[in-house]
C-alpha positions as CSV (number, residue, x, y, z in Angstrom):
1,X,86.7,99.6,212.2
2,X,87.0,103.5,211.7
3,X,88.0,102.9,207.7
4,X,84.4,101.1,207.7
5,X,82.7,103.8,209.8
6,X,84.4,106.3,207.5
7,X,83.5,104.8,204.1
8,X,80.4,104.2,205.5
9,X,80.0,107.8,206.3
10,X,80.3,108.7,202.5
11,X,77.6,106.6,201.2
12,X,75.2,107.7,203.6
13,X,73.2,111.4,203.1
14,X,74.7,114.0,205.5
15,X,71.9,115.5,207.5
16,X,71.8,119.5,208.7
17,X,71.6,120.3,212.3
18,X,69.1,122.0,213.8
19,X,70.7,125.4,214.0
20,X,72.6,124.6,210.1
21,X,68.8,124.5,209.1
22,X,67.5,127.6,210.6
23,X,70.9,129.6,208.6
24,X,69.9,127.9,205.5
25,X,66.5,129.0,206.0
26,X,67.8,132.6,207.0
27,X,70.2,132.8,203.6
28,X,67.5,131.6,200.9
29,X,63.9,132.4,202.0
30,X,61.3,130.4,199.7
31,X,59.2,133.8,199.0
32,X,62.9,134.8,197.9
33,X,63.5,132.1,195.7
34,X,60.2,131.7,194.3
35,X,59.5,135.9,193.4
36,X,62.9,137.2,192.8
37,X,62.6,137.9,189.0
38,X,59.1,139.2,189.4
39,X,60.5,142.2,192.3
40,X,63.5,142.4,190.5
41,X,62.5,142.9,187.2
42,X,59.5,144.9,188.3
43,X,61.7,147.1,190.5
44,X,64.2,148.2,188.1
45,X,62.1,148.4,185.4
46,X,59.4,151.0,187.2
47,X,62.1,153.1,188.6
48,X,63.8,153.6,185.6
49,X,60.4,154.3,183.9
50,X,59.5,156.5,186.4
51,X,62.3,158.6,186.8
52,X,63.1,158.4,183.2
53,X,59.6,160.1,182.8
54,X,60.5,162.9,185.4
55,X,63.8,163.5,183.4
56,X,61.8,164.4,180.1
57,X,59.3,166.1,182.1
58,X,61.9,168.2,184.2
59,X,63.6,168.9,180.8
60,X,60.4,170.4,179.8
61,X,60.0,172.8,182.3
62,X,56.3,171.3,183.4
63,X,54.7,172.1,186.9
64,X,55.0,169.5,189.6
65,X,51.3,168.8,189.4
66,X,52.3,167.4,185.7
67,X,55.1,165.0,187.2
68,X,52.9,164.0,189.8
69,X,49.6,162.9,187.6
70,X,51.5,161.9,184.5
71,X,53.9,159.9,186.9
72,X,50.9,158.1,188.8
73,X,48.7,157.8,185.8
74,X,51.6,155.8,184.0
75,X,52.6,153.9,187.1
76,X,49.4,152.2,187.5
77,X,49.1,151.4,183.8
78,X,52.4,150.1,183.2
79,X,52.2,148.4,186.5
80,X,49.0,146.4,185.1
81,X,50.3,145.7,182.1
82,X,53.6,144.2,183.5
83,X,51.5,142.1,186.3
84,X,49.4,140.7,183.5
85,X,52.1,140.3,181.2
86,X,54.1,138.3,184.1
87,X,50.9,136.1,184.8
88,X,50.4,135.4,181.2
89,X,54.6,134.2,180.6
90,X,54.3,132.1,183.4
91,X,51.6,130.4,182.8
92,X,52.6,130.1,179.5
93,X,55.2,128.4,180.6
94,X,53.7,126.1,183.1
95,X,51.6,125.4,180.4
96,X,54.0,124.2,178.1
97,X,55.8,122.2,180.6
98,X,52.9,120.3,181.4
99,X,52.2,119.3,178.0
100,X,55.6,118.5,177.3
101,X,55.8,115.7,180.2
102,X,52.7,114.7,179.4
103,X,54.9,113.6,175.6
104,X,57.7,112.8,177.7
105,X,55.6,110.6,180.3
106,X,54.1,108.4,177.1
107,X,58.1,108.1,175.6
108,X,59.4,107.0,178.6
109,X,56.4,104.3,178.4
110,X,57.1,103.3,175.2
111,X,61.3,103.7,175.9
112,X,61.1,100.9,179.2
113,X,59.8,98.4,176.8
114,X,63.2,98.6,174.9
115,X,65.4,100.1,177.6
116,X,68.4,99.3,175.4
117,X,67.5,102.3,172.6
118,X,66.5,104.7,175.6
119,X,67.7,108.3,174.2
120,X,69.0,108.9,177.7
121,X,71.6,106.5,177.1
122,X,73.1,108.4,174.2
123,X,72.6,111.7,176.0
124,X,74.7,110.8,179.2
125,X,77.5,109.3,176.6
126,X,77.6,111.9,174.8
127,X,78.3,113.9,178.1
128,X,81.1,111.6,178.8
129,X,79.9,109.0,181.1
130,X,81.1,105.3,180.2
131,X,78.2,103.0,178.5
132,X,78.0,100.4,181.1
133,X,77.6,103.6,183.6
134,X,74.9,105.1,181.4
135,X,73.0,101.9,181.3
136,X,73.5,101.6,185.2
137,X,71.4,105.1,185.8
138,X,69.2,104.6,183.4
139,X,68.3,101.1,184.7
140,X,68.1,102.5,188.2
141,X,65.8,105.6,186.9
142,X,63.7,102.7,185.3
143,X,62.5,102.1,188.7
144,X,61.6,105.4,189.2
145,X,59.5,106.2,186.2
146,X,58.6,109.7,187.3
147,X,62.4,110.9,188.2
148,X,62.9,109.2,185.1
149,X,60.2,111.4,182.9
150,X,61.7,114.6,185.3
151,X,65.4,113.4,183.8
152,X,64.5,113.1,180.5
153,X,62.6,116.4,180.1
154,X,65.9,117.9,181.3
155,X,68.7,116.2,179.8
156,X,66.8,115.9,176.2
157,X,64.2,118.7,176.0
158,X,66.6,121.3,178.2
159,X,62.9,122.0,180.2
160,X,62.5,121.7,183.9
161,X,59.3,119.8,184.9
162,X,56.4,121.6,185.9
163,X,55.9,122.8,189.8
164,X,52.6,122.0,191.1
165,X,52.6,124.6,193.7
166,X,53.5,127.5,191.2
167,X,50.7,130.0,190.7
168,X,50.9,132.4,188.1
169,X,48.5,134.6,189.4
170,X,50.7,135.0,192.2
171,X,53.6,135.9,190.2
172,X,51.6,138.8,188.5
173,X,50.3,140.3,191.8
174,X,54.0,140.3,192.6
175,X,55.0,141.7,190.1
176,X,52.2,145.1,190.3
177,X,53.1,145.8,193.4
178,X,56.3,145.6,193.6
179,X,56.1,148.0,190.2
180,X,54.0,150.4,192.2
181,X,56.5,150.2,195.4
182,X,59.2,151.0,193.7
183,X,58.3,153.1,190.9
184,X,56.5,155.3,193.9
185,X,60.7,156.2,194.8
186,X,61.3,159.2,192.3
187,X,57.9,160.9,193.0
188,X,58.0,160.8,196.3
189,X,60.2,164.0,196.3
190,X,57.6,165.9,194.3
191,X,54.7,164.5,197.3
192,X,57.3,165.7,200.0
193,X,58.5,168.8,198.9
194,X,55.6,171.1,197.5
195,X,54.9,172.3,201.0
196,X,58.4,173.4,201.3
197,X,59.7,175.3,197.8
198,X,58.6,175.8,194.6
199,X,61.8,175.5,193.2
200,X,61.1,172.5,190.4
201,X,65.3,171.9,190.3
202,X,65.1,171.2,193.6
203,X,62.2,168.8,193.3
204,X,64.5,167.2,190.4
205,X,67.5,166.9,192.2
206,X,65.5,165.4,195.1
207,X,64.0,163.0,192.7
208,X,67.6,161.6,191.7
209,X,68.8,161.0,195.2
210,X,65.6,159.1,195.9
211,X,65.8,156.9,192.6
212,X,69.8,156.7,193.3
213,X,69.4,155.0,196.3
214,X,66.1,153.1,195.3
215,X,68.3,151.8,192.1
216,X,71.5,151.0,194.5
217,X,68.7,148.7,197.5
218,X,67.3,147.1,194.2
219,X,71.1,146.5,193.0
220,X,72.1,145.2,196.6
221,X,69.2,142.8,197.2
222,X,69.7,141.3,193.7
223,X,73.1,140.5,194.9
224,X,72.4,139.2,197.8
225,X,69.6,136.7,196.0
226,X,72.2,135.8,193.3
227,X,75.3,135.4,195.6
228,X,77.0,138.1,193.0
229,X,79.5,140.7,194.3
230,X,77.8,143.7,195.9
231,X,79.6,146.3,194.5
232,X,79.6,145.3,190.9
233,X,75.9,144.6,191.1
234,X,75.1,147.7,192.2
235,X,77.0,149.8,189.5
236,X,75.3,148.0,186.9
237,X,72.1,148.7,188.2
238,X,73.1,152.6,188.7
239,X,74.7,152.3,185.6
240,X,71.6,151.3,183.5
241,X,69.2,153.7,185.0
242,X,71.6,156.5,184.4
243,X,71.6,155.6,180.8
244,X,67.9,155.4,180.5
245,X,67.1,158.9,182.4
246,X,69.9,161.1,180.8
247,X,68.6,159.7,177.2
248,X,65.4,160.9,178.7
249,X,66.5,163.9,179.8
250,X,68.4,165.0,176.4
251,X,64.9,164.2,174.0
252,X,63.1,166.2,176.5
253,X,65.5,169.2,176.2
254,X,66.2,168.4,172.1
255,X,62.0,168.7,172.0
256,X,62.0,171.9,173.8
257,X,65.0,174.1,172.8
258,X,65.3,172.5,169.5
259,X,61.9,171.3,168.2
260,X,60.6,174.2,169.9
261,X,57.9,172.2,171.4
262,X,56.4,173.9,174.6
263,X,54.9,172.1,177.1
């Protein structure tokens, strides 16, 4: 009786507790899931422009009234042109997943007339499975016709089907703000500190801790989403911004003390 209840146990789906459900809920928010590249990819690219701008600009010797409307001014245009550029991928890419079941849906028609020469049959063969298994899930799919369009766009055309509730405006409004959020971090010490000294080094040096630790939250909460090691995640993300801004820093300088441009 308890080999039955136990074999019986592995066929049937295992359902989540109340209190499993409210941790899985707490580990991978849907906002989370469904806006990480756009705040990721937003956030380090803006802080890295944005302090790479302040590196040339510092180099440069210019006042902090140049940081500060040169900073904003290029914020909020590259902050429109990645929003729009993020709405127009995506919906590129919505787009072309809609079409592409739309060809898939009309093979998959044409396929369950002759489901012995379905093309899913020689995919999950040539991924190993056994040919009476192959014909099994595919003759069980055939019931299913749109898990079976969803399987085929996968397994042939490599393409995940199309998610009715994506928006791509959505994705680009993400994407601005969170561009304008973070790329906000290295100015912030020009906005704080010109009350309090006049001293542009100090202004610069105030800058770096700000985009340091900006760079390291950004590095952190992308390891968090993608369940990578902390550490590591956050020295690559340090490790590209500090690339970027000393590059930045050195052409200011070259143009300056070697071009003998002035600002």
């Amino acid at each position: 009786m308890d080999d039955d209840n136990s074999s019986t146990a592995l066929l049937l789906p295992r359902f989540h507790s109340v209190e499993e459900e409210k941790e899985l809920k707490k580990t991978t928010p849907t906002w989370m899931g469904e806006y990480a590249k756009s705040i990721i990819y937003a956030g380090l690219e803006s802080i890295i422009t944005s302090f790479s701008l302040i590196s040339s600009i510092s180099a440069g010797h210019l006042s902090s009234v140049d940081v500060l409307v040169l900073g904003f001014a290029n914020l909020v245009a590259d902050g429109i042109s990645m929003g729009f550029g993020d709405f127009m991928s995506t919906s590129t890419e919505r787009d072309m997943a809609i079409r592409e079941r739309t060809a898939t849906e009309r093979e998959v028609t044409a396929e369950l007339l002759h489901p012995h020469h379905s093309v899913l049959l020689a995919t999950y063969q040539a991924l190993g499975m056994d040919p009476d298994d192959a014909r099994m899930v595919v003759s069980v799919f055939s019931k299913y016709k749109d898990i079976l369009v969803d399987e085929k766009m996968m397994a042939q055309k490599g393409m995940l089907p199309p998610r009715e509730a994506e928006k791509p405006w959505k994705n680009g409004v993400v994407t601005f703000f969170a561009f304008i959020l973070f790329g906000c971090a290295p100015l912030l010490s020009y906005m704080v500190l010109v009350p309090f000294t006049r001293d542009e080094s100090v202004k610069f040096v105030g800058a770096c801790v700000l985009s340091v630790s900006a760079l390291a939250l950004l590095g952190a909460a992308k390891a968090r989403i993608s369940g990578q090691r902390w550490v590591y995640s956050v020295a690559v993300t340090l490790f590209n911004g500090g690339v970027a801004a000393t590059s930045a820093y050195l052409i200011g300088w070259l143009l300056r003390n070697v071009a003998g441009l002035e600002g």
